[in-house]
PASEBA-1860 file (N, C-alpha, C; in nm, 3 decimals):
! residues 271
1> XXXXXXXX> 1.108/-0.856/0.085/0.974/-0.866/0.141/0.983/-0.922/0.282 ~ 0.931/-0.850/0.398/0.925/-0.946/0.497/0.895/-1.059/0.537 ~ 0.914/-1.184/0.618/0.897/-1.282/0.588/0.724/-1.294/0.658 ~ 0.662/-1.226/0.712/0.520/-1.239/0.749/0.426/-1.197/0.579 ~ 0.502/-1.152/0.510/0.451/-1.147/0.349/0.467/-1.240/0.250 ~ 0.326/-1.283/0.158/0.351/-1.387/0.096/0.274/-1.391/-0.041 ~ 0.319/-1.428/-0.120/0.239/-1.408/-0.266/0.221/-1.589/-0.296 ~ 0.236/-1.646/-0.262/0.287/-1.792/-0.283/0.185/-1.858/-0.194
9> XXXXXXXX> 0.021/-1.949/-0.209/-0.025/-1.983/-0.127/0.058/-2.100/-0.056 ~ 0.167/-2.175/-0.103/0.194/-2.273/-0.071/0.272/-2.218/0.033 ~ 0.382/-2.097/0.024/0.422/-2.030/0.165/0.316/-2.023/0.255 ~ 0.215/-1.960/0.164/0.144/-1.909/0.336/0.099/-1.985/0.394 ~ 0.058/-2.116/0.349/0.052/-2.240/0.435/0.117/-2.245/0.529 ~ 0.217/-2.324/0.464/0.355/-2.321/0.564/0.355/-2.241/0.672 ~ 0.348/-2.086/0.633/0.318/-1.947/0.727/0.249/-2.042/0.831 ~ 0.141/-2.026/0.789/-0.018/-2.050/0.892/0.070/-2.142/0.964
17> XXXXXXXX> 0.060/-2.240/0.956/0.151/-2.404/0.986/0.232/-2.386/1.126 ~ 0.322/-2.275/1.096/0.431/-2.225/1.166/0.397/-2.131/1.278 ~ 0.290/-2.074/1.280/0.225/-1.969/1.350/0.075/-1.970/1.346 ~ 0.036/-2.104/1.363/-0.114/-2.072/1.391/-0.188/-1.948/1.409 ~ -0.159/-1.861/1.583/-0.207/-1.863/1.662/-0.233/-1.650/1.569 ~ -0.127/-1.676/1.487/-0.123/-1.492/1.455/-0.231/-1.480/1.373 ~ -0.285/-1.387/1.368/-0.392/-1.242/1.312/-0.326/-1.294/1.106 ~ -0.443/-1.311/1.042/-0.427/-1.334/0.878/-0.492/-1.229/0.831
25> XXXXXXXX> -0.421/-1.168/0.756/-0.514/-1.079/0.658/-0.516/-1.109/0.453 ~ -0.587/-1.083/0.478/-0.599/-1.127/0.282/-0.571/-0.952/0.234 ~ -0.483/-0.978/0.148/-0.505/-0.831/0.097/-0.513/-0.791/-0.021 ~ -0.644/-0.774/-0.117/-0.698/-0.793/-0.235/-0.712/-0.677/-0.345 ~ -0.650/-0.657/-0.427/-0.698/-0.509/-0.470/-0.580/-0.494/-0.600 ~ -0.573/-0.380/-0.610/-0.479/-0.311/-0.737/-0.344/-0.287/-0.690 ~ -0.338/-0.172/-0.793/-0.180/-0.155/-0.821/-0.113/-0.074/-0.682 ~ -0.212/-0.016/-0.589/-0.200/0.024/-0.449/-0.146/-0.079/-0.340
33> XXXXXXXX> -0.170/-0.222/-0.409/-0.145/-0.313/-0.290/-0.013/-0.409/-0.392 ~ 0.004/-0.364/-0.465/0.092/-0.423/-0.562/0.127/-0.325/-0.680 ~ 0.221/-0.245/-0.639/0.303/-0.131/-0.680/0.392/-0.182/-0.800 ~ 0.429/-0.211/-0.887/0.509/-0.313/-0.998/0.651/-0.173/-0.962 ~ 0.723/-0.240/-0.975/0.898/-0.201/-0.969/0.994/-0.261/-0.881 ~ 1.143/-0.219/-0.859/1.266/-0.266/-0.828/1.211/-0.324/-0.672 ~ 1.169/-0.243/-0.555/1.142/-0.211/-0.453/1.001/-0.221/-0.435 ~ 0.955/-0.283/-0.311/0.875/-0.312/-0.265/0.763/-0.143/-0.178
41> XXXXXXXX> 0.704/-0.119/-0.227/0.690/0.035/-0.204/0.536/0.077/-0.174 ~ 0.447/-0.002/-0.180/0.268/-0.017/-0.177/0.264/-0.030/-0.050 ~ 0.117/0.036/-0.077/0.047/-0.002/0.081/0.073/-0.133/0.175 ~ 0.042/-0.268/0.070/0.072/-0.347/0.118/0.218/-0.406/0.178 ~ 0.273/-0.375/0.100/0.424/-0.409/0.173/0.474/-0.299/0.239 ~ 0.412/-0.192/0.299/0.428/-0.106/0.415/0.367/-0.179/0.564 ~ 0.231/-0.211/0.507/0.198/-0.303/0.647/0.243/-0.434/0.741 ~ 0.297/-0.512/0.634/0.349/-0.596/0.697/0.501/-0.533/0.832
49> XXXXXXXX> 0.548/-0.417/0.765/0.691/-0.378/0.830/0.598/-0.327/0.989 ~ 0.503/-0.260/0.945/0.381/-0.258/1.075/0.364/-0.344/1.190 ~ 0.277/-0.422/1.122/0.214/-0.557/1.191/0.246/-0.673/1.172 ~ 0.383/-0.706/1.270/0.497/-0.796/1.251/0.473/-0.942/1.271 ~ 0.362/-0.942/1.341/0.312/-1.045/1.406/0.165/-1.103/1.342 ~ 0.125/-1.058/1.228/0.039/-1.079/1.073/0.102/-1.151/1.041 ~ 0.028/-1.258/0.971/0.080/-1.321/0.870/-0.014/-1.276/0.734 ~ 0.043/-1.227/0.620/-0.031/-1.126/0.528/-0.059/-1.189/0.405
57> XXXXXXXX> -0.136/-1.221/0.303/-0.122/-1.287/0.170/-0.168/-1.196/0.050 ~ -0.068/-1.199/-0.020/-0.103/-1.092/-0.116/-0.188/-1.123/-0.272 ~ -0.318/-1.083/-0.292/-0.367/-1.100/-0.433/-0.405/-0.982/-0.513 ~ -0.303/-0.898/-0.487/-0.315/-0.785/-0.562/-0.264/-0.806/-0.674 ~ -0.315/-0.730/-0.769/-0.282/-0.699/-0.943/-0.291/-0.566/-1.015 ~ -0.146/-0.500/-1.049/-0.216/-0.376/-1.054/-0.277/-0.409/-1.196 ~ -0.355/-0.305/-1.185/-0.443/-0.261/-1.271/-0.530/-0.349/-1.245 ~ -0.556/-0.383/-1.164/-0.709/-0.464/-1.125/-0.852/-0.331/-1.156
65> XXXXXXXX> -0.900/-0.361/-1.270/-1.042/-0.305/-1.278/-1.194/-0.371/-1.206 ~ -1.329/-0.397/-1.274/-1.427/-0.441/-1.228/-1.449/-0.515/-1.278 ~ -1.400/-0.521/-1.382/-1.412/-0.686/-1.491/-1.322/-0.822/-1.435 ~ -1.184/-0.709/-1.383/-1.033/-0.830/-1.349/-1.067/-0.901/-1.224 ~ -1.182/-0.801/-1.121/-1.225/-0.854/-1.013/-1.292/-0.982/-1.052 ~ -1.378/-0.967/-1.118/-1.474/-1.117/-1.110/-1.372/-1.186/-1.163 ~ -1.258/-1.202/-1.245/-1.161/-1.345/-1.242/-1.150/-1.346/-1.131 ~ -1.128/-1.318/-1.028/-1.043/-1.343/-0.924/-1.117/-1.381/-0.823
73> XXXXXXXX> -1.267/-1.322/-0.749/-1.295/-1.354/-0.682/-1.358/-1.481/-0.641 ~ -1.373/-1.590/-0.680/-1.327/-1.752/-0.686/-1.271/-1.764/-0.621 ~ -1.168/-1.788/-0.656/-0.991/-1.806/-0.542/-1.035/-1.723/-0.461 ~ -1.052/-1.615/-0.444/-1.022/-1.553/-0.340/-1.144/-1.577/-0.241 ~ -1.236/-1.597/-0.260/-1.352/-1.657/-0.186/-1.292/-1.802/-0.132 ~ -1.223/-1.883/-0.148/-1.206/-2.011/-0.150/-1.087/-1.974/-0.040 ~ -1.005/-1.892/-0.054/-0.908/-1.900/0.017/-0.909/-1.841/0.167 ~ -1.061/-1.768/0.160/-1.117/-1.670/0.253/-1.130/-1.769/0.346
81> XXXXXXXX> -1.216/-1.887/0.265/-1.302/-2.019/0.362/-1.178/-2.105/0.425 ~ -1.089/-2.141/0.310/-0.982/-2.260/0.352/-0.906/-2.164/0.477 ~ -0.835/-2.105/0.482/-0.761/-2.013/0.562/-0.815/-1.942/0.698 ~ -0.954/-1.906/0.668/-1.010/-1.784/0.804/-0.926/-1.701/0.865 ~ -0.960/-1.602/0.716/-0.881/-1.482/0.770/-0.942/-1.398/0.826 ~ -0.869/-1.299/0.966/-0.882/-1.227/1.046/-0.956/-1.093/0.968 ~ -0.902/-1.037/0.831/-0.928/-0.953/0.799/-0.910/-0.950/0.643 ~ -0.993/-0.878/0.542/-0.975/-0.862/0.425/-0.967/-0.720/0.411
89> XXXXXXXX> -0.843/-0.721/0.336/-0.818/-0.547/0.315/-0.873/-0.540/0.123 ~ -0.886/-0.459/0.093/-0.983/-0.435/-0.023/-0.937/-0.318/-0.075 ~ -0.835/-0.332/-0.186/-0.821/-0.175/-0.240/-0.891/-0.176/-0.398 ~ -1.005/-0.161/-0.432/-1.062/-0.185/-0.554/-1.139/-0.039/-0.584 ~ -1.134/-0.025/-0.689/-1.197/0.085/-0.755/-1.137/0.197/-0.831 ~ -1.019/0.209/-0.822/-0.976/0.354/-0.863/-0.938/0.367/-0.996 ~ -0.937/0.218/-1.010/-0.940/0.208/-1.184/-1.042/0.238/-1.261 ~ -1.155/0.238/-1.189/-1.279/0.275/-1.266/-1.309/0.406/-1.246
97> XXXXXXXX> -1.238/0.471/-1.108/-1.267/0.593/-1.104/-1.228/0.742/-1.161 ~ -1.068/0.700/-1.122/-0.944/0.822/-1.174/-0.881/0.701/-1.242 ~ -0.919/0.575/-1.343/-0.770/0.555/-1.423/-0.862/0.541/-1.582 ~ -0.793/0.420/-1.601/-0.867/0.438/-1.757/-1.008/0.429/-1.804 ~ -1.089/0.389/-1.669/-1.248/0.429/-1.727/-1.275/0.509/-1.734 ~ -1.181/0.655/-1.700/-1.221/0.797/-1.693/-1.265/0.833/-1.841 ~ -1.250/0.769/-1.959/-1.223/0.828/-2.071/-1.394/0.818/-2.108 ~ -1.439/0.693/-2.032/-1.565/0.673/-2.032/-1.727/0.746/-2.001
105> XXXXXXXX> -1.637/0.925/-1.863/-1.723/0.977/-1.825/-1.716/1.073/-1.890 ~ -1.619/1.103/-1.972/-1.554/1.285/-1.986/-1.686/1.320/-2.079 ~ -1.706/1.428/-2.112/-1.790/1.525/-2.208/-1.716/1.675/-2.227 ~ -1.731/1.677/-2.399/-1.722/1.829/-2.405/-1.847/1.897/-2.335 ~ -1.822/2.057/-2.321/-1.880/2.130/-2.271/-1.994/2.116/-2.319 ~ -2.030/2.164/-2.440/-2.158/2.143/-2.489/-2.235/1.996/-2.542 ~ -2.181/1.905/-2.520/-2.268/1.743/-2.510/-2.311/1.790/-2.394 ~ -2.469/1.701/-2.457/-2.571/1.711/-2.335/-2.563/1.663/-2.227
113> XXXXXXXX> -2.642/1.682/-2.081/-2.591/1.670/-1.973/-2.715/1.568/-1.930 ~ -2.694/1.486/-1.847/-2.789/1.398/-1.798/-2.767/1.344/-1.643 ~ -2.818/1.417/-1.527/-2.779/1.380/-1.393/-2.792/1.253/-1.390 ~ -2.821/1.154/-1.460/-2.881/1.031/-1.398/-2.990/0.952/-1.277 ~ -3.036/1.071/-1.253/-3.123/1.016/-1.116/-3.081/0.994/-0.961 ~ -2.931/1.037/-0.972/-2.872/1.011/-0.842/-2.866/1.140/-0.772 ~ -2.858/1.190/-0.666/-2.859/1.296/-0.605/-2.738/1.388/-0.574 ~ -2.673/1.417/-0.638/-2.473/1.438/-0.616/-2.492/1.618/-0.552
121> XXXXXXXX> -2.584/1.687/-0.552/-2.554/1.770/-0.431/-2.479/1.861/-0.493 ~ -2.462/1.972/-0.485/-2.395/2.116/-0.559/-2.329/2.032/-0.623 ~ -2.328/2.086/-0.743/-2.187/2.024/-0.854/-2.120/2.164/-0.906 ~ -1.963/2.150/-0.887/-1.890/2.200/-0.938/-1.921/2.224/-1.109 ~ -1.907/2.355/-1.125/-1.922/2.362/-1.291/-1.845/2.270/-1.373 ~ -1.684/2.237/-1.305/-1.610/2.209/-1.413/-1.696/2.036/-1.443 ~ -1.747/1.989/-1.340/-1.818/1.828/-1.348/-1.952/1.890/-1.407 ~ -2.067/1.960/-1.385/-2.121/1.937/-1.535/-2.124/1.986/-1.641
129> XXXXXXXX> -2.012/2.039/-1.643/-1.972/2.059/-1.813/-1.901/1.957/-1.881 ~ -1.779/1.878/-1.814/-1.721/1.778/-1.872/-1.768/1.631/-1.794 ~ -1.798/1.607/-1.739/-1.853/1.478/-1.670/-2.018/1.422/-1.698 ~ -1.996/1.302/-1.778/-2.178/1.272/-1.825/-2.181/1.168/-1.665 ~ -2.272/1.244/-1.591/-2.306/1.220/-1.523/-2.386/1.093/-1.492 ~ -2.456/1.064/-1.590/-2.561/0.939/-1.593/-2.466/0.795/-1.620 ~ -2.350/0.846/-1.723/-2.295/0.716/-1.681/-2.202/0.721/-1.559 ~ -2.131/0.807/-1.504/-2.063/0.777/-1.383/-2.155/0.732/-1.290
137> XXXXXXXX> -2.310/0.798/-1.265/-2.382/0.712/-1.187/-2.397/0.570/-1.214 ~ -2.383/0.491/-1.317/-2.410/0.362/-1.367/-2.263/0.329/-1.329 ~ -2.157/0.357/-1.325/-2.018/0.318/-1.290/-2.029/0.286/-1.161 ~ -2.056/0.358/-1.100/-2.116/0.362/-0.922/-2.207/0.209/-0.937 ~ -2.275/0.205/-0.947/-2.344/0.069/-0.948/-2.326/-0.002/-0.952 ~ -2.272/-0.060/-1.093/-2.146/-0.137/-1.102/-2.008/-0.155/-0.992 ~ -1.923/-0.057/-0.957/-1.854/-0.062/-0.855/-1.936/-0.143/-0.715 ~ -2.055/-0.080/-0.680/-2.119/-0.082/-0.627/-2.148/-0.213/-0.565
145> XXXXXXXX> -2.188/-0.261/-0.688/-2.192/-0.461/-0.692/-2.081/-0.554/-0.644 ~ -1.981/-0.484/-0.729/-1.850/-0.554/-0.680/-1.822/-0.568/-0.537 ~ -1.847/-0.442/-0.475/-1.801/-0.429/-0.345/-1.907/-0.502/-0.293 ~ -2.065/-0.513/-0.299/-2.173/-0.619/-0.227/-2.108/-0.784/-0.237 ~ -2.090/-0.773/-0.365/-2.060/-0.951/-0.410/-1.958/-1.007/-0.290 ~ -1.827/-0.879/-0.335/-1.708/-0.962/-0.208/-1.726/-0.965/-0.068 ~ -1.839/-0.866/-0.024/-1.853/-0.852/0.098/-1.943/-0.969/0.140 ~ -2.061/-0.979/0.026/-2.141/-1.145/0.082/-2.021/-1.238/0.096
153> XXXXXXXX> -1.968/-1.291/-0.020/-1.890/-1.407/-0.046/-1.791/-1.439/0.080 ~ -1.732/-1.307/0.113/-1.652/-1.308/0.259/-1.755/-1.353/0.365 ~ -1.855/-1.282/0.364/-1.935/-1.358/0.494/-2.014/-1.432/0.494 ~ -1.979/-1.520/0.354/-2.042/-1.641/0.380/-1.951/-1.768/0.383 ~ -1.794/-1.722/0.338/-1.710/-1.810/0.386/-1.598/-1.783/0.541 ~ -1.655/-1.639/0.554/-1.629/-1.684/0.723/-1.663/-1.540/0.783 ~ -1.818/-1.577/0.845/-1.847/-1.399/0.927/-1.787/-1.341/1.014 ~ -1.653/-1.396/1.044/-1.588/-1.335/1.138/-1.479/-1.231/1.060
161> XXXXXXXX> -1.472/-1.276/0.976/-1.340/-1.167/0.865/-1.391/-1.055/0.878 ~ -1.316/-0.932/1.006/-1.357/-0.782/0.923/-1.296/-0.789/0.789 ~ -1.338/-0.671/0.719/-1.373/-0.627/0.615/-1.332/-0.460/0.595 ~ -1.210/-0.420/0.510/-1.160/-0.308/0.502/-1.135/-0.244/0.368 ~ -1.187/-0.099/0.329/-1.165/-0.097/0.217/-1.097/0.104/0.236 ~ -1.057/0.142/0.093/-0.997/0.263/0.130/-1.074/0.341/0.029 ~ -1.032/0.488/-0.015/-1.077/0.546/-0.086/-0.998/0.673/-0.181 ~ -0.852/0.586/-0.140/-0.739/0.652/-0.245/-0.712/0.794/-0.194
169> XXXXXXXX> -0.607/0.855/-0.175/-0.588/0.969/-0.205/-0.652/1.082/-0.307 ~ -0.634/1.212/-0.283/-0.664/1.272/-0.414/-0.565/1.298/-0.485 ~ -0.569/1.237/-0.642/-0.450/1.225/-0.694/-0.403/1.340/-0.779 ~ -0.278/1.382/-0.846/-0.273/1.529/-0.906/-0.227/1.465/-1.048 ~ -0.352/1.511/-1.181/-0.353/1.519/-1.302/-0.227/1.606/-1.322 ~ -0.171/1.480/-1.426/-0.011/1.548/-1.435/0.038/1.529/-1.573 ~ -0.042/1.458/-1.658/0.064/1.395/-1.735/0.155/1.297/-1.770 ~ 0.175/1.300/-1.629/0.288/1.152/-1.607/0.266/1.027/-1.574
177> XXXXXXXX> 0.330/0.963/-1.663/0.248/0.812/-1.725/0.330/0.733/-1.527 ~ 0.341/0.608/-1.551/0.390/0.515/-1.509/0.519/0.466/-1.613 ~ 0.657/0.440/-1.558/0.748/0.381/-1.618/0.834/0.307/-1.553 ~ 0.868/0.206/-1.576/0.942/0.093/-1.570/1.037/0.035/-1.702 ~ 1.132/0.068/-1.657/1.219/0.046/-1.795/1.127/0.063/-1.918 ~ 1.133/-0.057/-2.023/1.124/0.027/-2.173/0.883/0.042/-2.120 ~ 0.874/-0.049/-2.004/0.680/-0.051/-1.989/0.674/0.087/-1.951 ~ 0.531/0.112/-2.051/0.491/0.256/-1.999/0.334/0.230/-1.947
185> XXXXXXXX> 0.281/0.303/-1.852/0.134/0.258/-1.829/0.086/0.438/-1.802 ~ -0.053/0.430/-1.852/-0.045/0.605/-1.831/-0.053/0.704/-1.948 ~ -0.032/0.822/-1.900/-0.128/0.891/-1.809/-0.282/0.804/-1.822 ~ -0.338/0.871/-1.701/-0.468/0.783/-1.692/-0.590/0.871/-1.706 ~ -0.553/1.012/-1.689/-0.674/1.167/-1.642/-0.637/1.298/-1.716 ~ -0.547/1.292/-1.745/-0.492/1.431/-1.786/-0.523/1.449/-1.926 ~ -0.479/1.363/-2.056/-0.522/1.365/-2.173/-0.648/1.380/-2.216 ~ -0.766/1.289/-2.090/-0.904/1.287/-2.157/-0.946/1.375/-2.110
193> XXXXXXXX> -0.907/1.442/-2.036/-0.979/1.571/-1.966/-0.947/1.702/-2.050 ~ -0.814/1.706/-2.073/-0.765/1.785/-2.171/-0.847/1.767/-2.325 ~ -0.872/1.645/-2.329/-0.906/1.606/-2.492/-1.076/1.699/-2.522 ~ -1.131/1.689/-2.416/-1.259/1.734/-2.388/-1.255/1.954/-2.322 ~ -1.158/1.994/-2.356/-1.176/2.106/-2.319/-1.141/2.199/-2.207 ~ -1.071/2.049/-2.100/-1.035/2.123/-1.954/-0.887/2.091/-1.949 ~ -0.806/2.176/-2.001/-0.636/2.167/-1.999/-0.621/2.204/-1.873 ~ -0.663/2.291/-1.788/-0.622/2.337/-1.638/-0.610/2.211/-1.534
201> XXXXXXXX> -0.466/2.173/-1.524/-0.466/2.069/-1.402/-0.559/2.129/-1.271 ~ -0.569/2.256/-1.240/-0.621/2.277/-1.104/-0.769/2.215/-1.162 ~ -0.858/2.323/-1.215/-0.988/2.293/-1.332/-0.939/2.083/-1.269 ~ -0.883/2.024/-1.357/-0.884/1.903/-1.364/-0.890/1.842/-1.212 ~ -0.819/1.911/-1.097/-0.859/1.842/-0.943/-0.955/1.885/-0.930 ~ -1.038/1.946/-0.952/-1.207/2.037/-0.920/-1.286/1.857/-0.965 ~ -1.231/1.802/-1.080/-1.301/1.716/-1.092/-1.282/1.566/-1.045 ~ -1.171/1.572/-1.054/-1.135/1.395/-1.010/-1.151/1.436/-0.859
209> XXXXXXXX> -1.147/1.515/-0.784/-1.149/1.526/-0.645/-1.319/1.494/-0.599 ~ -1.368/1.535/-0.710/-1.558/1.520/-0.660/-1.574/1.394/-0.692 ~ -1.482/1.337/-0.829/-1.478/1.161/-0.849/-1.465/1.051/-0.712 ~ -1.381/1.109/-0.677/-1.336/1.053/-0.580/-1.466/1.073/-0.413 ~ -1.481/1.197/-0.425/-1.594/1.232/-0.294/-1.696/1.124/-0.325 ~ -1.722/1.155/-0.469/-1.866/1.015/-0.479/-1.799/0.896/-0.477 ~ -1.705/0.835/-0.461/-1.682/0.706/-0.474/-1.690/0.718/-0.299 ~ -1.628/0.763/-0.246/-1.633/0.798/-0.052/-1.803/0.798/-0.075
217> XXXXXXXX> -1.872/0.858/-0.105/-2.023/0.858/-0.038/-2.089/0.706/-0.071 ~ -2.017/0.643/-0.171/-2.097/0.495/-0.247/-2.033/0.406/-0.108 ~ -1.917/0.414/-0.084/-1.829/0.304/0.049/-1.938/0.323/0.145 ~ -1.965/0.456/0.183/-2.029/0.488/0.343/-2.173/0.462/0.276 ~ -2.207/0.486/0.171/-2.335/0.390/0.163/-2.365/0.233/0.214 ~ -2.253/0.148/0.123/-2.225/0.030/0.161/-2.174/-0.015/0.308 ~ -2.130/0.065/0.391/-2.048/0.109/0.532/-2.197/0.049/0.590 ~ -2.288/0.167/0.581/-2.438/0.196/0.627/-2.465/0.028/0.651
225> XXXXXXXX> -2.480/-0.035/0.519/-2.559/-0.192/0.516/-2.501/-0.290/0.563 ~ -2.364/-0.301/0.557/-2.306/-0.384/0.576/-2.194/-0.398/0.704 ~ -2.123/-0.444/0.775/-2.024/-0.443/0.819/-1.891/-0.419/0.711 ~ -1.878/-0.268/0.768/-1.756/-0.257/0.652/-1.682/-0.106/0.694 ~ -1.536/-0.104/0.718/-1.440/-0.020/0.783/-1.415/0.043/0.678 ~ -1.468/0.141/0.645/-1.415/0.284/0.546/-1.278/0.359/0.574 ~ -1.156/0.366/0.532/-1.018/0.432/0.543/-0.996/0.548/0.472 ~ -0.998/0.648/0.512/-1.033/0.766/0.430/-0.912/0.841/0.451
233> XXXXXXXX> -0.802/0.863/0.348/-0.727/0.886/0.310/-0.729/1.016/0.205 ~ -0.858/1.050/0.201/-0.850/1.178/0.074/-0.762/1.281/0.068 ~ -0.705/1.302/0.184/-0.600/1.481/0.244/-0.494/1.454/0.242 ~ -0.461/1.280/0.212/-0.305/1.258/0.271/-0.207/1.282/0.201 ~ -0.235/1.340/0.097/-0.113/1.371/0.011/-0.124/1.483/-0.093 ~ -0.166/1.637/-0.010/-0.173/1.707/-0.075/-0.037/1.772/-0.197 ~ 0.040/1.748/-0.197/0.151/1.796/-0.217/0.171/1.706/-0.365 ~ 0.182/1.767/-0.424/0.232/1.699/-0.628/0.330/1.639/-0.611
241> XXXXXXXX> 0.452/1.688/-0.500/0.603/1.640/-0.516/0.595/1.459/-0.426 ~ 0.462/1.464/-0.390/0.408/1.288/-0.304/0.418/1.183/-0.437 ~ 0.420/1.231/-0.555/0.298/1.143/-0.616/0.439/1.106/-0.732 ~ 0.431/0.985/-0.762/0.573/0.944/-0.856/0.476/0.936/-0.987 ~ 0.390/0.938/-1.063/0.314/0.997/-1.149/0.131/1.023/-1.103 ~ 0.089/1.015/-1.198/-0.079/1.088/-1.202/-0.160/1.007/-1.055 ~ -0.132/0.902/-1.073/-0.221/0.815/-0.992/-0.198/0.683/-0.869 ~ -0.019/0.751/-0.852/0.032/0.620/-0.745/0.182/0.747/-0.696
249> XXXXXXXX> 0.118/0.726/-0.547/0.216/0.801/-0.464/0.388/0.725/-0.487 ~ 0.451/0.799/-0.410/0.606/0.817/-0.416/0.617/0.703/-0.294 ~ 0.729/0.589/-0.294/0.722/0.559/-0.144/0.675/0.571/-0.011 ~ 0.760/0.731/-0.011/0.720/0.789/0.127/0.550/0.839/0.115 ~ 0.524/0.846/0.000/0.388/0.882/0.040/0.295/0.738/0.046 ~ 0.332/0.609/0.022/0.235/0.501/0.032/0.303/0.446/0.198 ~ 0.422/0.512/0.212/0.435/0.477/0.352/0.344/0.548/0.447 ~ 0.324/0.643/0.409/0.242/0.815/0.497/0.116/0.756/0.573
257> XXXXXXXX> 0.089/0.680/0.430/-0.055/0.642/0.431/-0.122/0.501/0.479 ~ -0.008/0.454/0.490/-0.005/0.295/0.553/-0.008/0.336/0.704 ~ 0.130/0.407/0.742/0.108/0.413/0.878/-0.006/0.511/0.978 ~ -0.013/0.656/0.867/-0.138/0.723/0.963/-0.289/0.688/0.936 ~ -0.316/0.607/0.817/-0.458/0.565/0.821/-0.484/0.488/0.790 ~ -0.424/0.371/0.765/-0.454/0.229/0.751/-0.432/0.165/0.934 ~ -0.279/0.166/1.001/-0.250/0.130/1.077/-0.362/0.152/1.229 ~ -0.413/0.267/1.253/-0.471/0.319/1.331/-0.639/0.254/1.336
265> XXXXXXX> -0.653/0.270/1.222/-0.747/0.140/1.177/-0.771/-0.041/1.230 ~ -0.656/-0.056/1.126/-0.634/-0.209/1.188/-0.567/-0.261/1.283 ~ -0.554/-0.180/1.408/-0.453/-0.216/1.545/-0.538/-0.292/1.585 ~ -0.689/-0.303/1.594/-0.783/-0.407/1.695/-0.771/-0.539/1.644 ~ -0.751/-0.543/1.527/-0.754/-0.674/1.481/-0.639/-0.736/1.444 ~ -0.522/-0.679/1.380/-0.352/-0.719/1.374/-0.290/-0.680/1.448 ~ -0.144/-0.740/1.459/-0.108/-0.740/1.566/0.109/-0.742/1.463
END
């Protein structure tokens, strides 16, 4: 890990201590900012090799959902205030979107359909035939909150922290779990989609790809109200051979994505 990277608040003290004067970023989120294996391979530990002159603190967890958030955001509000960091990077959501809450939206074809009241704009057949719509709109809300809560809590323990969040790649329904020696995590999209009637992986990107568009239109909603830097990453990894299973790119592809749309991003404020 580089030494401007730190999981250890008592390092990053020290850090701060040693280097006042550099650019802090908090970097809060899932298994995107904390990749579990041999090698250091996530977004997050791509940026630091970036922005050398960051001092970076890491509170990522993968599998951070919307429930794992509220443990956490405490500390992490507290550390926002004690510290005054330059920037909070924010990778939250994709667990609720493309991982295991998916099992939560699916529908066979013929269960009834219920838009929910939200406005989602041409829908692909394959989403309302298998997608209950009314609760993914209520998922949105929920998400929704999460992202208001951390964004107050940040600016009320220091309004100067930009505020950065992403919106994942589009990922390719595959089958393929997560593995780490004998841990398996996974598949997260492919089974419940299959379980419900849509075996076609393409069929299956028709839908997690519109999952994903509405989670992009809920950010630039929140974008709209708030001070808040949207990273839109949806194209960056068209290619299946990117992706080391269903829902977390290959190295080179969390490197791809660190340096052409995260970096370009945060040059005004890290350094």
């Amino acid at each position: 890990m580089p030494n401007n990277n730190f999981q250890r608040i008592q390092e990053f003290a020290a850090a701060v201590e040693s280097h006042p004067t550099w650019p802090r970023a908090m970097c809060f989120g899932d298994s995107w900012f904390q990749y579990p294996g041999p090698k250091p391979i996530d977004i997050e530990k791509q940026l630091p090799n970036i922005f050398t002159k960051t001092l970076f603190f890491n509170e990522g967890v993968a599998g951070r959902d919307s429930k794992m958030y509220k443990i956490g955001r405490g500390r992490v509000t507290q550390e926002i205030r004690d510290f005054q960091f330059n920037a909070l990077l924010l990778s939250m959501g994709g667990n609720d979107v493309v991982g295991k809450e998916l099992q939560e939206f699916v529908k066979e074809k013929e269960a009834p359909q219920d838009e929910g009241g939200r406005d989602w704009g041409d829908l692909p057949q394959e989403v309302f035939d298998h997608i209950r719509l009314s609760s993914f709109a209520l998922g949105l809300l929920h998400l929704r909150d999460d992202f208001v809560d951390m964004i107050q809590r940040c600016n009320g323990a220091h309004p100067d922290c930009a505020i950065f969040v992403h919106n994942y790649a589009y990922i390719w329904p595959s089958n393929k779990p997560f593995k780490l020696g004998p841990f398996k995590a996974g598949p997260w999209v492919y089974p419940y989609l299959k379980a419900v009637g849509l075996p076609d992986i393409e069929d299956q990107r028709v839908v997690t790809n519109w999952l994903i568009d509405q989670f992009t239109v809920m950010l630039r909603e929140i974008g709209a109200e708030f001070e808040l830097r949207v990273i839109d990453a949806r194209n960056a990894l068209p290619d299946p051979g990117s992706w080391d299973n269903e829902i977390h790119p290959k190295a080179a592809g969390f490197k791809l994505i660190a340096q052409n749309y995260w970096a370009p991003v945060l040059q005004n404020v890290l350094r």
